[in-house]
C-alpha positions in Angstrom: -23.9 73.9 32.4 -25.6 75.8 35.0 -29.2 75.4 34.4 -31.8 73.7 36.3 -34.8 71.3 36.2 -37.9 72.5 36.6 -38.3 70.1 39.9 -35.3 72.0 41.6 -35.1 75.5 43.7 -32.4 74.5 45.2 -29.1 76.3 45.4 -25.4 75.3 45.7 -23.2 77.4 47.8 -19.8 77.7 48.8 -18.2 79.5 51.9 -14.5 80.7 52.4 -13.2 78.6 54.9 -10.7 81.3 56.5 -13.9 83.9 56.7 -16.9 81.9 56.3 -18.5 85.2 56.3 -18.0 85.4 52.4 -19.9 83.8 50.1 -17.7 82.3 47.2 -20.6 80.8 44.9 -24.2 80.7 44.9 -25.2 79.0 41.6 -28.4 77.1 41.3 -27.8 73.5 41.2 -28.5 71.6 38.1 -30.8 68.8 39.3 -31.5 65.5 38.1 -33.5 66.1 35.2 -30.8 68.7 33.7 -28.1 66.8 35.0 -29.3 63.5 32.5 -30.0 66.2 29.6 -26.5 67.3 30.2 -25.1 62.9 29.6 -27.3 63.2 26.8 -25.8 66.1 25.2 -22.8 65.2 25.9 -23.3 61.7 24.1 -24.6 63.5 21.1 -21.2 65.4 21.2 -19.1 62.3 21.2 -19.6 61.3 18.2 -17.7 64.2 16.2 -15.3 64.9 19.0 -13.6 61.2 18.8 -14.3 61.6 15.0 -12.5 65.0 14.6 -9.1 62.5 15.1 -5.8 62.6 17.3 -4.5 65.7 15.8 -7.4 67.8 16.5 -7.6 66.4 20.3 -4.3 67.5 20.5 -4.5 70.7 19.5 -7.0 71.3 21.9 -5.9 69.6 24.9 -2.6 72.1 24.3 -5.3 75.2 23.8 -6.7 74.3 27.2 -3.6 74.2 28.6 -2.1 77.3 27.8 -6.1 78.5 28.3 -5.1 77.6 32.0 -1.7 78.5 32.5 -2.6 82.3 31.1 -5.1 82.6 34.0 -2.9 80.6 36.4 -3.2 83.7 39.3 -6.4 84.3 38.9 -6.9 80.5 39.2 -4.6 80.5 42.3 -6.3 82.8 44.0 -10.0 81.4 43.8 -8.3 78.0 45.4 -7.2 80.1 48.3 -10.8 82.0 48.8 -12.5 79.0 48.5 -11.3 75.7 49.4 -8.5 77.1 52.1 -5.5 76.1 50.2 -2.4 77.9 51.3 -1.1 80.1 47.9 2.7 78.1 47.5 0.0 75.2 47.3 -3.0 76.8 45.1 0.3 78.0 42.7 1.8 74.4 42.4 -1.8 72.7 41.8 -2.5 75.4 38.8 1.2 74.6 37.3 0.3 70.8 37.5 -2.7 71.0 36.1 -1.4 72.7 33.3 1.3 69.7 32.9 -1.4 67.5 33.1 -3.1 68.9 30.0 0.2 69.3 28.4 0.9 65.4 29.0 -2.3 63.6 27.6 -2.6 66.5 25.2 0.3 64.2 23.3 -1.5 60.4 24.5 -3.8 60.9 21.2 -0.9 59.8 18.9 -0.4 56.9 21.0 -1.0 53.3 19.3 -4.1 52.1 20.3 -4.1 49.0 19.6 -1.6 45.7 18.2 -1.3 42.9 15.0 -1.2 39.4 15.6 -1.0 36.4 13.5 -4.1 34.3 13.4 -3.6 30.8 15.2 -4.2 29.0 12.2 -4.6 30.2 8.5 -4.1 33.3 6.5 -5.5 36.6 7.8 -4.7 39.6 10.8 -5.8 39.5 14.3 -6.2 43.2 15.8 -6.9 44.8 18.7 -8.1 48.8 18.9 -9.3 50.5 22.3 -12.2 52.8 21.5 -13.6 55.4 23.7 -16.7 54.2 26.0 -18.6 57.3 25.3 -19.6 60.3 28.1 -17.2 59.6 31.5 -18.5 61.3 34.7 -16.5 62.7 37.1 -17.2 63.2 40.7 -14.7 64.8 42.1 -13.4 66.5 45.7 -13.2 69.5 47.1 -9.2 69.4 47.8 -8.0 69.8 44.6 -9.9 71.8 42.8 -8.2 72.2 39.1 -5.7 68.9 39.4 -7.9 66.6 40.6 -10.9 67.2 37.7 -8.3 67.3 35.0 -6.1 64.5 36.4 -9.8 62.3 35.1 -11.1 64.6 32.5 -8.0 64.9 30.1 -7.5 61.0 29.5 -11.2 60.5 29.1 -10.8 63.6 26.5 -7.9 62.5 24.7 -8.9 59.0 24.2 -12.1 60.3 22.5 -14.5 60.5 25.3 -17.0 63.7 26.2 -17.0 64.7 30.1 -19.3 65.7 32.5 -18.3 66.6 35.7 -19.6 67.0 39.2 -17.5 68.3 41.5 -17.8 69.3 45.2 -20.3 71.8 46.4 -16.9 73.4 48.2 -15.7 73.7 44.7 -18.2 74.7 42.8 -16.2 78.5 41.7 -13.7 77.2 40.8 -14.8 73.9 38.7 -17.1 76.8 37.3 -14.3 78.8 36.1 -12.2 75.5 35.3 -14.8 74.8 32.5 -15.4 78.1 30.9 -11.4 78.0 30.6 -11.1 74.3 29.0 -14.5 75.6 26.6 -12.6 78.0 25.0 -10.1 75.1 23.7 -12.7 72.5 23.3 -15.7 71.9 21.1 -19.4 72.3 22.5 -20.7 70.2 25.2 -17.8 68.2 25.1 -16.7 69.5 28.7 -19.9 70.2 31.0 -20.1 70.9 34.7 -22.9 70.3 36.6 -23.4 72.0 40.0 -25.0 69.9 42.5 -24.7 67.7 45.6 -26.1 64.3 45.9 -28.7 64.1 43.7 -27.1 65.7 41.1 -24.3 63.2 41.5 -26.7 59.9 41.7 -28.4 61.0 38.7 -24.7 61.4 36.3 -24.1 58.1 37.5 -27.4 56.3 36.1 -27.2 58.0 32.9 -23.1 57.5 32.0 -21.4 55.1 30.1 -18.2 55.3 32.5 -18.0 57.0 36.2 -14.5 57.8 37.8 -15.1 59.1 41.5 -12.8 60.8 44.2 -14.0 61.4 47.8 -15.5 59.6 50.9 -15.4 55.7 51.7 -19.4 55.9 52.2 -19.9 57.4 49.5 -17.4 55.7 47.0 -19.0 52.4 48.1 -22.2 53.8 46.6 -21.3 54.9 43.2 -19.2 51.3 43.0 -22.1 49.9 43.4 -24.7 51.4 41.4 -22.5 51.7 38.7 -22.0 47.9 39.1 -25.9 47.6 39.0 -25.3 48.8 35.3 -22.7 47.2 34.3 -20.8 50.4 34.1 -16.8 50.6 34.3 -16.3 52.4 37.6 -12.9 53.5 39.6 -13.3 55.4 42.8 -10.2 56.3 45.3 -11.3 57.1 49.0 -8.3 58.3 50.9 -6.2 56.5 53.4 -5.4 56.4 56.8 -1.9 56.6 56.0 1.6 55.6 57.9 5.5 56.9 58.1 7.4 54.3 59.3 10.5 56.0 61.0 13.6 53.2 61.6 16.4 53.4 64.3 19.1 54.6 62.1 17.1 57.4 60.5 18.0 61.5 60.7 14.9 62.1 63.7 15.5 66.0 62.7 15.0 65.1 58.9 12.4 62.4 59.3 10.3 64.6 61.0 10.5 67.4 58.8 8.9 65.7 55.9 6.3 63.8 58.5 5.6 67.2 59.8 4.8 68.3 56.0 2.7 65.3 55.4 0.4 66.2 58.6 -0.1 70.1 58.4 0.2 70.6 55.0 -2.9 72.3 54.0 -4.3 70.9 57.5 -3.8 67.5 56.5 -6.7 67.7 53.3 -5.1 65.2 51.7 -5.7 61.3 50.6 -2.0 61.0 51.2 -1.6 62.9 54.3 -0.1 60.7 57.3 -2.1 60.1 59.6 0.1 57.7 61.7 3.6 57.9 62.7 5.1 54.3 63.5 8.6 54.8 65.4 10.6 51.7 65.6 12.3 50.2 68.3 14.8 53.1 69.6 13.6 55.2 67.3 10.8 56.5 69.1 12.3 59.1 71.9 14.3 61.2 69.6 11.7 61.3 67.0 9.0 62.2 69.7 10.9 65.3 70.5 11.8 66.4 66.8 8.3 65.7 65.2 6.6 67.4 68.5 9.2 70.6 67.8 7.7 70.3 64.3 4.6 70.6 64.4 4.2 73.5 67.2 6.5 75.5 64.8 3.6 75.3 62.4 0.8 77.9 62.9 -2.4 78.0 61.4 -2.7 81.1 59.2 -4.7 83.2 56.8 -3.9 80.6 53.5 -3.1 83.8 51.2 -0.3 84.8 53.8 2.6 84.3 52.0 4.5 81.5 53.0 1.2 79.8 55.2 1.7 76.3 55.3 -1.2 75.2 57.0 -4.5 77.2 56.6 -8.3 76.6 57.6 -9.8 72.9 57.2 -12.8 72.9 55.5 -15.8 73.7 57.2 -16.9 74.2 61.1 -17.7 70.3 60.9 -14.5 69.3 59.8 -12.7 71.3 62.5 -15.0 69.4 65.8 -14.0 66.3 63.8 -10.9 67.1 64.4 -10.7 68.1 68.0 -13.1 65.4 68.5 -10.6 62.7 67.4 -8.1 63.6 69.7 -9.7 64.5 73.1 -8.7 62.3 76.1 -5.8 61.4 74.4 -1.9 62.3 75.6 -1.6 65.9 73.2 2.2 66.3 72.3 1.7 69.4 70.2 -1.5 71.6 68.8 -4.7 69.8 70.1 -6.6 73.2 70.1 -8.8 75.3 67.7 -6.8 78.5 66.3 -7.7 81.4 66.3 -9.8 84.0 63.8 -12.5 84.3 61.9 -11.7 80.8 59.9 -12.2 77.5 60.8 -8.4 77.0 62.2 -6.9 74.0 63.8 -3.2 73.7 65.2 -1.4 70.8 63.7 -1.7 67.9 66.4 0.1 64.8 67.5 -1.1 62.6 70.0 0.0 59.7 71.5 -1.3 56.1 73.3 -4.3 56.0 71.3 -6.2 52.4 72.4 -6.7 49.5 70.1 -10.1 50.7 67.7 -9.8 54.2 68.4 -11.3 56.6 65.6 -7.9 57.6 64.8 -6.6 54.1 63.8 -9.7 53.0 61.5 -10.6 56.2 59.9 -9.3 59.0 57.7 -10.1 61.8 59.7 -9.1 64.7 57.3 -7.3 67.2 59.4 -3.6 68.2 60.3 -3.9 65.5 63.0 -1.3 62.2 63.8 -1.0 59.4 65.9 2.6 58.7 67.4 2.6 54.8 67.7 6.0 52.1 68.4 7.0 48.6 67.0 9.4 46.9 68.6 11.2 46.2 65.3 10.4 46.2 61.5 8.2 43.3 61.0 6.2 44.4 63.4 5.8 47.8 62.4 4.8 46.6 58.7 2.2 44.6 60.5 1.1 48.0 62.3 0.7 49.8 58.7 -1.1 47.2 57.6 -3.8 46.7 60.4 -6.0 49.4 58.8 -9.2 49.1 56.3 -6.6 51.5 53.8 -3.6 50.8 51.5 -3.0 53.9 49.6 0.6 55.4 51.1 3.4 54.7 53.5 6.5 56.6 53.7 9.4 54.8 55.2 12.5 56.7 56.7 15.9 54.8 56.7 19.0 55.0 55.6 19.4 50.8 55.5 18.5 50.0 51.9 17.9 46.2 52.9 15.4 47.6 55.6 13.7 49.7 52.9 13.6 46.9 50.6 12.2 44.2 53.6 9.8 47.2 54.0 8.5 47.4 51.0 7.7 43.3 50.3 5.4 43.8 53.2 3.3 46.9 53.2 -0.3 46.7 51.6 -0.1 50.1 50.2 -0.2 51.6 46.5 2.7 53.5 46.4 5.4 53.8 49.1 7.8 56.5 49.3 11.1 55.9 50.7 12.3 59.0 52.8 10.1 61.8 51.5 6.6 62.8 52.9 3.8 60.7 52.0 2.3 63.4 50.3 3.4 64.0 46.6 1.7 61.9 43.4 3.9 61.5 39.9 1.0 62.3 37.4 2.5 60.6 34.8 2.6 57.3 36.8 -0.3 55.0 38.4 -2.1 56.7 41.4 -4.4 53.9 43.6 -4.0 51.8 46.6 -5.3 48.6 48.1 -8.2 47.5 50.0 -10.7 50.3 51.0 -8.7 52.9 49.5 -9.3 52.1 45.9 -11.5 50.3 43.8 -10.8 49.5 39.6 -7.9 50.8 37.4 -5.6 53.6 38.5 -5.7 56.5 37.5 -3.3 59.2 36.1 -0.4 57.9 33.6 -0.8 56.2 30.4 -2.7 53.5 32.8 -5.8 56.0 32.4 -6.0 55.4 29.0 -7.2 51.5 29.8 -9.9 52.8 32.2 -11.7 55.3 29.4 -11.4 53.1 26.8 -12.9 49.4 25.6 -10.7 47.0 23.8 -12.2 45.4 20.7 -10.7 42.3 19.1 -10.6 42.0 15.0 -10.2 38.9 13.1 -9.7 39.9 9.4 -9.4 37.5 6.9 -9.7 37.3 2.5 -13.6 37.5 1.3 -12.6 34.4 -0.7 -11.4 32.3 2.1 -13.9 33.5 4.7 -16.3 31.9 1.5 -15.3 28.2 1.4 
């Protein structure tokens, strides 16, 4: 959906972020009115689309995905132009979101529900998870096809109609993401609604579940007005994530997969790392390789082949950046690069004070802290001294270190020598603390979050009579 209310003139617009001279989308945004019509349609289409059965969700889940795949370069390429993301990358995200559609395209068929035998007496006692009726989706800029469809085909398979908000960054490609999935699914069953804020306040006050992906400010504010009527709501908010590198790890090794986790697509990830813990010895060799690293990595035009770190975001997002790190010691990057785009070297910095920005907040950018423990314990009590609890990648080739390493971290998911970044999407995605809040997401887990679960005592009409 692309109309607006009659209140609105206003217009959403997206910029490429390596030439912010072009102009990716300029839609009119939907506005509050249009956005509540759109819940409402959608909730008119729910009916026949959960009634239609599994077979016929199925079928359509697989249309959509093969809807994708067949415009996988085009779909590629619009990720590059307009949210930055380097080509290997924008590739990958189109292939996953394909096996994403492909994956809950079979979850119809699941059971949804169990028999039990009644406590006492004759009779059944069943369970059966019904859909909760329209989900909304607000959803990032980052990941532009894997992210939407990572919420949208559970909610969809389960029986649930969508409508989805994405970023304003976004807005081309969630634009071209629905016209694909439309041609596989029935009317108003998938709806997009360009916007910003208030077109994002106003999904939330009219839907019957909300699933949201961004900022911690703003995550905190869907949780709550969603809990203001008594909504299901999960929303995931980043991380300020740590690799814990141990004595007896491969420095050279270790810090090619931390360098990967901190410049890959300039560090626009939840699961980017964000701070480097070296332990005990550890910490001079690993100094030297992870610095090597990261200058090897230059900022570059994203649809360069073989780019591994392109523009951040916006202007903003760049002095953000820079911002974090100055009076700091700079081991490598520290500087804007250059061109047209909004460029920033890959950085790593050292001696950062107790409170600094860059130990309490998710900064967003291909930017590190290199900190020390003196020895394990204390470096899981490092990880752990931050608001977030979504990743930690730990490097060691001790498997009783890894194992006393993973009893103690507060994070979601831990990832035992491999870069932080990287999500299974047929397993649970979430963290702890500040960096999640309700169900996970992705997995047959999803399923839970979409879906109520209704209890059923059947028993004879002539017993239930006496």
């Amino acid at each position: 959906m692309t109309g607006t209310s009659l209140a609105t003139t206003a217009r959403t617009l997206s910029h490429n972020p390596a030439d912010p001279r072009e102009t990716v989308a300029d839609v009119p945004s939907t506005g509050t009115w249009a956005t509540v019509e759109a819940v409402d349609r959608a909730r008119d289409a729910q009916r026949a689309w959960y009634a239609a059965g599994a077979a016929a969700r199925s079928a359509a889940l697989t249309a959509a995905a093969r809807a994708v795949e067949e415009a996988g370069a085009e779909l590629a390429e619009l990720a590059v132009r307009e949210v930055g993301k380097p080509a290997a990358e924008a590739h990958a995200e189109v292939a996953r979101t394909v096996a994403i559609l492909r994956y809950y395209a079979q979850l119809p068929y699941d059971a949804t529900g169990s028999v039990h035998e009644p406590a006492a007496g004759s009779g059944l006692l069943l369970t059966r998870r019904r859909p909760r009726g329209v989900a909304g989706l607000v959803t990032p800029w980052n990941f532009p096809f894997a992210i939407p469809v990572w919420k949208a085909a559970p909610a969809l398979a389960a029986g649930n109609t969508v409508v989805l908000k994405p970023a304003p960054e976004a807005t081309a490609c969630a634009l071209r993401l629905a016209e694909l999935l439309q041609q596989a699914l029935p009317e108003r069953v998938f709806t997009v609604v360009p916007g910003a804020a208030p077109e994002g306040n106003a999904l939330v006050t009219a839907v019957d579940a909300v699933s949201f992906t961004g900022s911690t400010v703003t995550g905190g504010a869907v949780v709550r007005a969603a809990n203001a009527r008594g909504i299901p709501v999960q929303a995931e908010t980043g991380g300020l994530n740590a690799a814990l590198v141990l004595p007896d790890a491969d420095p050279a090794r270790a810090a090619a997969h931390i360098a990967a986790a901190i410049a890959g697509y300039a560090g626009q990830k939840c699961t980017a790392t964000s701070r480097v813990i070296a332990v005990g010895s550890a910490l001079g060799p690993l100094r030297d390789a992870l610095a090597e690293a990261l200058r090897a990595v230059v900022p570059a035009d994203p649809a360069t082949p073989g780019t591994v770190c392109g523009p951040v975001i916006s202007a903003a997002a760049r002095e953000k950046v820079l911002d974090a790190t100055r009076g700091l010691p700079v081991l490598a990057g520290g500087r804007a690069g250059e061109g047209p785009g909004w460029y920033v070297e890959p950085t790593l910095v050292e001696q950062a004070p107790p409170g600094h920005e860059l130990l309490r907040e998710e900064v967003f950018g291909p930017v590190a802290v290199l900190l020390h423990a003196p020895d394990l314990d204390r470096a899981v009590r490092a990880a752990n001294a931050v608001p977030y609890g979504l990743v930690t990648s730990v490097h060691t080739g001790d498997l009783d270190a890894a194992l006393h390493g993973l009893d103690g971290l507060d994070t979601g998911m831990i990832r035992i020598n491999a870069p932080s970044t990287g999500v299974d999407f047929h397993l649970p995605f979430g963290g702890t603390k500040a960096s999640s809040h309700g169900p996970r997401e992705q997995g047959r887990t999803a399923l839970d979050f979409y879906t109520s679960t209704r209890t059923y005592s059947l028993h004879r009409a002539a017993d239930s009579a006496t």
